[in-house]
C-alpha positions as CSV (number, residue, x, y, z in Angstrom):
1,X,0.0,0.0,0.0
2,X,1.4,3.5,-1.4
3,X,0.4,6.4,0.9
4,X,1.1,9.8,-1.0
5,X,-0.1,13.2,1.0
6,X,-1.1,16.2,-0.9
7,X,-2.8,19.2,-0.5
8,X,-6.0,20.7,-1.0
9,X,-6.5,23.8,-2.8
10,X,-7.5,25.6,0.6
11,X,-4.4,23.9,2.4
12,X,-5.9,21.2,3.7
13,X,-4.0,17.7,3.5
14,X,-5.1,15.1,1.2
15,X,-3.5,11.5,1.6
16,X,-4.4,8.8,-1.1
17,X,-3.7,4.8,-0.5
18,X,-3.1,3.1,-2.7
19,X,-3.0,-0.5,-4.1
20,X,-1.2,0.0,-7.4
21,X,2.2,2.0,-6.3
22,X,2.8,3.1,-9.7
23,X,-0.5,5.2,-10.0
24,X,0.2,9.1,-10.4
25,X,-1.0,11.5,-7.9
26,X,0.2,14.5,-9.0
27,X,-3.0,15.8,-10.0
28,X,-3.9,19.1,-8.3
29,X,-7.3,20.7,-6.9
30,X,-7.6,23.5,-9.3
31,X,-10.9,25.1,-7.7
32,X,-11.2,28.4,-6.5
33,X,-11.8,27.7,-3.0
34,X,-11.8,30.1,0.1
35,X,-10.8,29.1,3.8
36,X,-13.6,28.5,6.1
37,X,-13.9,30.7,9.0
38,X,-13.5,28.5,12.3
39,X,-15.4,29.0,15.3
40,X,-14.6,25.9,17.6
41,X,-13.7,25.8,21.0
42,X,-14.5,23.3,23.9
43,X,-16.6,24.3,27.4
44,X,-16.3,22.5,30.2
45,X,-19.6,21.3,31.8
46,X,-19.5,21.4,35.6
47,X,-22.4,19.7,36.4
48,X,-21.3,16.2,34.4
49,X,-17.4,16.8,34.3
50,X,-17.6,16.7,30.3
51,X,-16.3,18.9,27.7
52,X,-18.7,20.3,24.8
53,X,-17.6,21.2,21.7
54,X,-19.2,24.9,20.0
55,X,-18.9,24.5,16.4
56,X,-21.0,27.2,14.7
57,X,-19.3,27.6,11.5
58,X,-20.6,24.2,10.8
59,X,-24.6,25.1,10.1
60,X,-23.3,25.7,6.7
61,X,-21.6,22.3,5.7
62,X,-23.2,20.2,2.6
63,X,-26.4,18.3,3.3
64,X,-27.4,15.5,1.2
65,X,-26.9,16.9,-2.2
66,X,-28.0,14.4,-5.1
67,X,-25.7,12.2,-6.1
68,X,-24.5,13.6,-9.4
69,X,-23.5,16.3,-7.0
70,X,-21.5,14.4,-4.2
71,X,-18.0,15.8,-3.0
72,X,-16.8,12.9,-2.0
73,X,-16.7,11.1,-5.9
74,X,-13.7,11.7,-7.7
75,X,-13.4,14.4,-9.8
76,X,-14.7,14.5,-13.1
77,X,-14.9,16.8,-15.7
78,X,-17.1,20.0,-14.9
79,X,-17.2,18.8,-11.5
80,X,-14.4,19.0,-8.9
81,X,-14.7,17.4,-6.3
82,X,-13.0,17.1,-2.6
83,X,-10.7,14.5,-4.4
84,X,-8.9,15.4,-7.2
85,X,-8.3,12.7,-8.6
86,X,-10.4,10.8,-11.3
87,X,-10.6,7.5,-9.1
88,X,-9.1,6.6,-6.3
89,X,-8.9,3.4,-3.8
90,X,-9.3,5.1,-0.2
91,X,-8.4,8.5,0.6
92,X,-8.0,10.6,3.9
93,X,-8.6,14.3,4.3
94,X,-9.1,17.0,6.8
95,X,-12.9,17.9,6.5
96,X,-13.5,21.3,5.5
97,X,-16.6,21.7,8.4
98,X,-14.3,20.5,11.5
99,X,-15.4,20.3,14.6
100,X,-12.0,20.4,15.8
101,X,-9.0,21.7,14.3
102,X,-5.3,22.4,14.8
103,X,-5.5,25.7,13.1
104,X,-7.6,27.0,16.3
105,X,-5.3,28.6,18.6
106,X,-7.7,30.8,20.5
107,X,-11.1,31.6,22.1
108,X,-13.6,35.2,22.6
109,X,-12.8,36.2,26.1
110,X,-15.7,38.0,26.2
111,X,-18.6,35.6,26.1
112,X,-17.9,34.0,29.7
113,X,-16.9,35.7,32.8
114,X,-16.5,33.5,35.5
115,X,-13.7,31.0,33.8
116,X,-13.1,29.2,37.1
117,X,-16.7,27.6,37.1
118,X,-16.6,27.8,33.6
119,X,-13.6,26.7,31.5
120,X,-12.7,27.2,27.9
121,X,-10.4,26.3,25.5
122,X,-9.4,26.9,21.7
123,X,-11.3,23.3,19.9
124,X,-7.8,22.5,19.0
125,X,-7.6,18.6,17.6
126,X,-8.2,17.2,14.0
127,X,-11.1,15.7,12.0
128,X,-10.8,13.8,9.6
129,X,-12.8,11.6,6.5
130,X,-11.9,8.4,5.2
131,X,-13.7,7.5,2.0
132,X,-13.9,4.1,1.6
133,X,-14.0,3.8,-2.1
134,X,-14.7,5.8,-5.6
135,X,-18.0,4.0,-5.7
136,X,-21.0,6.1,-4.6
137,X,-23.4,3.5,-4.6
138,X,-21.3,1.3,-2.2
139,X,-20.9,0.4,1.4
140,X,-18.3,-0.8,3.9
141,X,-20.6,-4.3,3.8
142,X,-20.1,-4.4,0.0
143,X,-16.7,-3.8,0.0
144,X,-13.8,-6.8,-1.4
145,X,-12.5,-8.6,1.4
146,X,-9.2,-7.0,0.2
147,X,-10.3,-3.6,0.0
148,X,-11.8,-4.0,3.5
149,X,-8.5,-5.0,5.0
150,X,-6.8,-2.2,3.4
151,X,-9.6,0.1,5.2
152,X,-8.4,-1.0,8.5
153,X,-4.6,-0.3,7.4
154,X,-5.7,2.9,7.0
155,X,-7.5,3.5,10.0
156,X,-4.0,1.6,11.7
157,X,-2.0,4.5,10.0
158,X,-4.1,7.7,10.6
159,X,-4.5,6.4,14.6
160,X,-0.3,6.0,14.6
161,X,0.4,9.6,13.0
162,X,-2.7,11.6,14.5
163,X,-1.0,10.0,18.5
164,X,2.0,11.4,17.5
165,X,0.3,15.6,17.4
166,X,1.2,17.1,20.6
167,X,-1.8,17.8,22.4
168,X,-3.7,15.0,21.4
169,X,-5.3,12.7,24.2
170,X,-7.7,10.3,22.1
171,X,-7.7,9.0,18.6
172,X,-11.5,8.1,17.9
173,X,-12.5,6.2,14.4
174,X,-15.9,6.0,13.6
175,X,-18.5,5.7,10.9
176,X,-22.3,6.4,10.5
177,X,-24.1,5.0,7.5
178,X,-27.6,5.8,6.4
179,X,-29.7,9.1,6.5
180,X,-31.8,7.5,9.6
181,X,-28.4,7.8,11.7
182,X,-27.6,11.1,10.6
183,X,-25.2,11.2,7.6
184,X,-25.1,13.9,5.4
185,X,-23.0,12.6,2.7
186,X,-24.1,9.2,1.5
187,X,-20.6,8.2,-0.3
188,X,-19.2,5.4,1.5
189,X,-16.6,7.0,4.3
190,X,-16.0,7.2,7.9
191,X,-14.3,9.6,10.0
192,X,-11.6,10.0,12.4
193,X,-11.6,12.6,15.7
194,X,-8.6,13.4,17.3
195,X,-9.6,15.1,20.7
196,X,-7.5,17.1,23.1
197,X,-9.4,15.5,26.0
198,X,-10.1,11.7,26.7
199,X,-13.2,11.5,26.1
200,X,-15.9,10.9,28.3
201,X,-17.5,7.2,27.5
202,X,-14.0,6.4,27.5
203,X,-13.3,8.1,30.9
204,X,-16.1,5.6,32.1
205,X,-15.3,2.6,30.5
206,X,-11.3,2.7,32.2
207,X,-12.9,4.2,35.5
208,X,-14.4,0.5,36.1
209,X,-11.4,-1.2,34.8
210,X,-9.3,0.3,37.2
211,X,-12.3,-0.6,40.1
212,X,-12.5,-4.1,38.7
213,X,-8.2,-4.8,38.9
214,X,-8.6,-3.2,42.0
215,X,-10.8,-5.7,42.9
216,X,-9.7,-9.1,41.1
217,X,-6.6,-8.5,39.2
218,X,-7.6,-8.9,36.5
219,X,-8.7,-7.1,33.3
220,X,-12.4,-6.2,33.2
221,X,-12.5,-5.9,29.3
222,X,-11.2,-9.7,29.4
223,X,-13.4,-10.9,31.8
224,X,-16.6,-9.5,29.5
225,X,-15.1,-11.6,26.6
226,X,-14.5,-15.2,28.7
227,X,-17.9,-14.6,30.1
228,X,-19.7,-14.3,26.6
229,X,-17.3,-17.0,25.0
230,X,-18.1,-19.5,28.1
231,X,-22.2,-18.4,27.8
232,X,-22.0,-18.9,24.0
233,X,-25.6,-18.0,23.4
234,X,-24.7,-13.9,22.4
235,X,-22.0,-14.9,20.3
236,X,-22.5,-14.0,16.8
237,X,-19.7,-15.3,14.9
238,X,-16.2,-15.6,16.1
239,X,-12.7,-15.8,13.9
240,X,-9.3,-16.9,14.9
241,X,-8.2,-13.5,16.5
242,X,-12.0,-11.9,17.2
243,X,-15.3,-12.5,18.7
244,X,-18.3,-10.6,18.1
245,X,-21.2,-10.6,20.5
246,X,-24.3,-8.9,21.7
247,X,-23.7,-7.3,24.9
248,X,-25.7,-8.8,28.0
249,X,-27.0,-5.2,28.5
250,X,-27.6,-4.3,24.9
251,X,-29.0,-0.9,24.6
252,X,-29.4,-0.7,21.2
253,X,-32.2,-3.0,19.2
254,X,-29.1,-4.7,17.3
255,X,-26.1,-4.0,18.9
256,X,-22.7,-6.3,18.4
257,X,-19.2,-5.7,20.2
258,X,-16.0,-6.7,18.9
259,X,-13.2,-8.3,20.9
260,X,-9.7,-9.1,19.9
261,X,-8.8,-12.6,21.7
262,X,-5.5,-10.6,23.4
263,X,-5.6,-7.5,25.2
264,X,-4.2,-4.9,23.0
265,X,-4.5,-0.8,23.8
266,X,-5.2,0.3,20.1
267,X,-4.8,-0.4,16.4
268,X,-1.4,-0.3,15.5
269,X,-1.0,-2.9,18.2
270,X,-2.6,-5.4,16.5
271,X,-0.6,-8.0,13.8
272,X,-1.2,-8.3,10.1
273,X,-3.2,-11.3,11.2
274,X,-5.6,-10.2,13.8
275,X,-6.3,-6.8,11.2
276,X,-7.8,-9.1,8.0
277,X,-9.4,-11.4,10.9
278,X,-11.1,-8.3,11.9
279,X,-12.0,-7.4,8.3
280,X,-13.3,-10.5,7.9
281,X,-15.5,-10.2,10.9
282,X,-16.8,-6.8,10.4
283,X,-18.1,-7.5,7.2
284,X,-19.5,-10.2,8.4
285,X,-21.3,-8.5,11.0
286,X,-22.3,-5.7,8.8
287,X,-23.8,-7.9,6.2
288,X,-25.9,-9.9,8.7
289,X,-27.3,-6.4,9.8
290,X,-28.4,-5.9,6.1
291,X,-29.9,-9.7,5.8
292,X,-32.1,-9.1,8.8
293,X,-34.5,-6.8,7.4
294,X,-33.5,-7.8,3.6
295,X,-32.1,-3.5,3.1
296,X,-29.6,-1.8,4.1
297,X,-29.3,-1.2,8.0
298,X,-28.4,2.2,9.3
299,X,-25.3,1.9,12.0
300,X,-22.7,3.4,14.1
301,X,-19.4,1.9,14.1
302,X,-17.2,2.9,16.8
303,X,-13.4,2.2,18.0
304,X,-12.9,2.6,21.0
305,X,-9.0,2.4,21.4
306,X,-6.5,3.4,24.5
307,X,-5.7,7.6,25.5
308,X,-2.5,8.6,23.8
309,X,-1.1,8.7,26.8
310,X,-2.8,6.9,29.8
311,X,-4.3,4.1,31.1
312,X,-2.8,2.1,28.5
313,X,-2.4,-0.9,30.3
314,X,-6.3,-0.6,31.6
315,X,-7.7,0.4,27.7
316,X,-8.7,-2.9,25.6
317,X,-9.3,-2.4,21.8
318,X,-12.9,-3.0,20.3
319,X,-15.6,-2.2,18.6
320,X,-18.8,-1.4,18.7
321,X,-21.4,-1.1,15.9
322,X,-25.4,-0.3,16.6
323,X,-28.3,0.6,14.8
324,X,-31.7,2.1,15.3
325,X,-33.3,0.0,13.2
326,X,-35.6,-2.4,15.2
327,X,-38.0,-3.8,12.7
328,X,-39.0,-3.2,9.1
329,X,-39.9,0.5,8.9
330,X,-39.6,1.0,12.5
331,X,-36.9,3.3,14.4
332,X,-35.7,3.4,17.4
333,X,-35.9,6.6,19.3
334,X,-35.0,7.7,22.6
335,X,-38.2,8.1,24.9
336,X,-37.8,11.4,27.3
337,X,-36.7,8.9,30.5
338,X,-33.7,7.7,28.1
339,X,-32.4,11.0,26.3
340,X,-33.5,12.8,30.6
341,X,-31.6,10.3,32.6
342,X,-29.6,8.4,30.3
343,X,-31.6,5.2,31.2
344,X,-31.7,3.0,28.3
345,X,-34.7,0.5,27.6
346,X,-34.4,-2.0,24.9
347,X,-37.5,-3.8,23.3
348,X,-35.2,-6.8,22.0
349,X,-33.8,-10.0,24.1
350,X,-30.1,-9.5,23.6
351,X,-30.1,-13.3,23.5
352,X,-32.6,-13.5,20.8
353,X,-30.6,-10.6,18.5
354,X,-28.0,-12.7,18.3
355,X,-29.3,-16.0,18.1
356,X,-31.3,-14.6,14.5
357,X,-28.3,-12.6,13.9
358,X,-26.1,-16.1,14.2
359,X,-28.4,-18.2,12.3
360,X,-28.4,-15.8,9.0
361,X,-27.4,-17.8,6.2
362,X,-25.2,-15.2,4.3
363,X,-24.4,-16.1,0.5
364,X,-20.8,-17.0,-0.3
365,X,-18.5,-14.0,-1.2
């Protein structure tokens, strides 16, 4: 795989990876395009210990233009694009709507007065999108095993380079596919955060690791996977390197974690092998999703991987991926006790989710 970085024609970096290290990409972005004005910064809430991000120069980033129209294809003629390029295999760039960026450097003093109860900081950090292929009409599901792999090489990559920005605390990977989640821009991509704080689900999940090592010794992330492998009766499909199960306290109508068989803190910890066994997996997973309701499944995919630079040893890579989608033409949405108290109620049997997920005949590939 050939990584080449470029630039944008507003300065923002461009990095294409590539299968064919031969292929030029020294086309340039010729359009005319002006630097957007960024607003963020981060406030601290005192009530819940959490940093929020204030990102108003995004109300004016692209919402679902027609396809034709997309700037996430590759360029064509008459139509420039966000890549350059006239096709591409996957390809990174700094979105141009960020919530966080390194270019901020500073906040209005004015807007808050009492900065010991309330503090502020410039939204310094990067965002990033991965586009997953040239093909519009695509999805991560759909993708060749071999392109899929290559995927989570990049993700390995961008999590390896983004640790290494000073300032950086968390490297988050993500993706949401389908309008009912929220997506914008239906091209087949995912997205990358790179926070100045650790974030606060993450926060959480290492607070009771370190209670439960306190407690037993042991690792509280390996525990949850012996549990389910012993219990057998969430497990969805497993590979040589990875399981993937439904939680026992699903909160999500389908819901499916993913854990690597050795404790590792992020991506670029893993081996060659335990990266395609995850490929293989995911797709898996992703493609059950779809065969459940015979269309396309809305979903969140989300990495959760170590703090650059603590609790290391607690952090255990994995993934989790969730939808909304809990019957044919049917959404999930949070009731006022859920969204009040953070109180989740699910309608579906964890047990039951992954016994239909499990018993999905999928069609060779």
């Amino acid at each position: 795989m050939r990584k080449t970085p470029t630039k944008l024609a507003d300065g923002r970096e461009l990095i294409y990876y590539d299968e064919d290290e031969s292929i030029d990409r020294s086309i340039l972005d010729t359009r005319d395009l002006a630097h957007v004005s960024l607003t963020a910064e981060i406030r601290h809430d005192p009530l819940l210990d959490e940093w929020v991000i204030i990102a108003s120069h995004r109300q004016d980033r692209t919402f679902l233009p027609p396809s034709d129209e997309c700037p996430l294809c590759p360029s064509r003629p008459g139509k420039p694009t966000e890549v350059p390029a006239s096709g591409f295999d996957v390809v990174v760039f700094e979105n141009r709507f960020p919530s966080l960026s390194t270019d901020v450097t500073t906040v209005d003093d004015s807007v808050i007065t009492d900065e010991a109860l309330f503090p502020r900081r410039p939204g310094f950090g990067r965002c990033e999108v991965v586009l997953f292929t040239s093909d519009h009409e695509g999805s991560f599901a759909q993708l060749p095993l071999e392109r899929a792999r290559m995927v989570v090489d990049v993700w390995t990559d961008r999590t390896r380079d983004l640790s290494e920005i000073p300032g950086i605390a968390e490297v988050f990977v993500f993706e949401n596919c389908g309008e009912a989640i929220g997506v914008t821009l239906s091209h087949p991509h995912g997205q990358i955060y790179a926070y100045p704080f650790v974030t606060p689900r993450t926060a959480t999940m290492l607070e009771s690791a370190r209670r439960h090592r306190a407690e037993t010794g042991r690792s509280l992330f390996a525990d949850v996977l012996a549990s389910e492998q012993k219990a057998g009766q969430r497990i969805v499909q497993a590979g040589r390197h990875w399981t993937a199960f439904v939680p026992v306290a699903a909160r999500w109508p389908l819901e499916v974690h993913l854990y690597p068989h050795r404790q590792v803190p992020d991506l670029p910890a893993l081996t060659d092998d335990e990266r395609a066994d995850f490929a293989a997996l995911y797709r898996d997973v992703l493609q059950r999703f779809d065969a459940l309701y015979e269309q396309p499944v809305p979903y969140i995919a989300a990495w959760h991987q170590a703090p650059v630079k603590q609790d290391r040893d607690l952090a255990y890579l994995h993934m989790e991926v969730f939808s909304v989608q809990r019957a044919i033409g049917k959404l999930k949405y949070l009731a006022g006790s859920e969204s009040g108290t953070g109180v989740f109620i699910n309608d579906a049997t964890p047990e039951v989710i992954a016994r239909t997920l499990r018993e999905i005949e999928l069609p060779e590939t």
